[in-house]
C-alpha positions as CSV (number, residue, x, y, z in Angstrom):
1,X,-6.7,18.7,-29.3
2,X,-3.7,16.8,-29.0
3,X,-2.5,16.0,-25.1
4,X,1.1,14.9,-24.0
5,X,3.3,15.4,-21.0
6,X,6.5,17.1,-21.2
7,X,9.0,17.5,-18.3
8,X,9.8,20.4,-15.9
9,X,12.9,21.5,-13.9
10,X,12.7,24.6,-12.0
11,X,15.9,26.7,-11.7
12,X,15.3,27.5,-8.1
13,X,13.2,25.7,-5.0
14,X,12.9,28.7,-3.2
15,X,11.5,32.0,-4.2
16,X,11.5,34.8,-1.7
17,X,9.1,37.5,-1.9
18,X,11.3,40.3,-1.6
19,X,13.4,38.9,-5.2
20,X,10.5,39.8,-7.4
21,X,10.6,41.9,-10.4
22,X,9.8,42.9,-13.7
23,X,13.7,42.6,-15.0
24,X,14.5,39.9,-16.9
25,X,16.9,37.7,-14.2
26,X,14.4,38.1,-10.9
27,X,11.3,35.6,-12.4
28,X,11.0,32.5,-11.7
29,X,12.8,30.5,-14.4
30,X,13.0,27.1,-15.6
31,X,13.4,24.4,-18.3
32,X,11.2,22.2,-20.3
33,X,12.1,18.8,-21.3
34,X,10.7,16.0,-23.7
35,X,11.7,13.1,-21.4
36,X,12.0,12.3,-17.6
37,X,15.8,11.9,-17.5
38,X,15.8,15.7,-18.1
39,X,18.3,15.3,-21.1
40,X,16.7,17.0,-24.1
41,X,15.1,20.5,-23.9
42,X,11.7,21.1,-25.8
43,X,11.8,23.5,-28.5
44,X,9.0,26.3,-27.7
45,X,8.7,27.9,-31.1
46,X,4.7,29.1,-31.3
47,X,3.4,28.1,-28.3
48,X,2.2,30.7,-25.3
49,X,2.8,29.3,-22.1
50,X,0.9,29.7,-18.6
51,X,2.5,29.2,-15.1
52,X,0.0,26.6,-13.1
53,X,0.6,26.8,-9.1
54,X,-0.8,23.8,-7.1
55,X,-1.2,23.5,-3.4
56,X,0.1,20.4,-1.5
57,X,-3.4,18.4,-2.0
58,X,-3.3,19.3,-5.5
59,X,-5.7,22.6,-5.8
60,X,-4.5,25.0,-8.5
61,X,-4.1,28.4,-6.8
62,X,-2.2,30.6,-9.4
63,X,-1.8,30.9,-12.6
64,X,-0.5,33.5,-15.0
65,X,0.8,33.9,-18.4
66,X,4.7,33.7,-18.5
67,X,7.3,34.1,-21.2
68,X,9.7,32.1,-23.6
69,X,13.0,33.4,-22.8
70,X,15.1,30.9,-25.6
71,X,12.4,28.7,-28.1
72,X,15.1,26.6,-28.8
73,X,16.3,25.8,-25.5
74,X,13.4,25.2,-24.1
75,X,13.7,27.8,-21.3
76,X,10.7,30.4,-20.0
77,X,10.8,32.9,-17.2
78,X,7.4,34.2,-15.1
79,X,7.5,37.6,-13.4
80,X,4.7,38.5,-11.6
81,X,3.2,41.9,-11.9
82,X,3.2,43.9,-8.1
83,X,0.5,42.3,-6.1
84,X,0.7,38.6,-7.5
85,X,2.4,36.2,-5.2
86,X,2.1,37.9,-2.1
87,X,0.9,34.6,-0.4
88,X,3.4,31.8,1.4
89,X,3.4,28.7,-0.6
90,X,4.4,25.2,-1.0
91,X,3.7,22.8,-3.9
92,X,4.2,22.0,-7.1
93,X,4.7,24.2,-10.5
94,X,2.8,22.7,-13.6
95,X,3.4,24.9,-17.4
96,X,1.1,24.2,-19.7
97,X,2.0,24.7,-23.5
98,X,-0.4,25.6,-25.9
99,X,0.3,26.1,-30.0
100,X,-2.9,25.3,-32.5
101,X,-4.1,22.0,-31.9
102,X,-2.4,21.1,-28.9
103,X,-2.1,21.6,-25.0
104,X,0.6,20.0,-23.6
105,X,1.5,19.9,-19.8
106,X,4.9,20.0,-18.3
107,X,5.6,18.3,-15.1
108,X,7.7,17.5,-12.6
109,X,10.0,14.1,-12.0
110,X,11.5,13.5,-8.7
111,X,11.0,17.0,-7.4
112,X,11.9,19.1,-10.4
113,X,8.6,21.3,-10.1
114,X,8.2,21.8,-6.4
115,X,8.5,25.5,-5.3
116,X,8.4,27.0,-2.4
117,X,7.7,30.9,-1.8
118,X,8.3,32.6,1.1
């Protein structure tokens, strides 16, 4: 299987509880990127995706599927079903991409991926 790294940037550090929701517009959203400099999006045509939550020492403590909101743009969106979540956290948000024959992980630069819910 083939293994790269792709680049993260959240569209929010903080997430608060009471936001939540199924719609479209309350998840957790953010973009995925082919370099560090953040500059061009990766296109996310065939792959699932899976939201990866890791504690400040680097545990994972979540994950969850999550959804492509535009392939081309490179932009996904995770709404958790009632019941997920309900814990205070602070740490770092990992996506891993997965199509045929690869898994591919996108993380964060400078601070793109760290989340904090409260």
């Amino acid at each position: 299987m083939t293994q790269m790294n792709l680049f993260l940037k959240l569209d929010k550090e903080v997430w608060t509880k009471g936001d939540f929701g199924t719609a479209t517009g309350l998840g957790l959203t953010g973009t995925i990127y082919t370099t560090s400099t953040l500059a061009t999006a990766q296109n996310l045509t065939d792959y699932t995706l899976k939201i990866r939550l890791y504690d400040q020492i680097g545990d994972e403590v979540f994950n969850d599927d999550c959804n492509i909101l535009i392939a081309a743009s490179g932009t996904w969106e995770y709404l958790p079903a009632d019941g997920d979540l309900n814990f205070d956290f602070i740490g770092e948000v990992k996506i891993e991409l997965l199509k045929a024959t690869q898994q591919i992980t996108a993380i964060g630069v400078n601070g793109s991926a760290v989340l904090r819910i409260r």
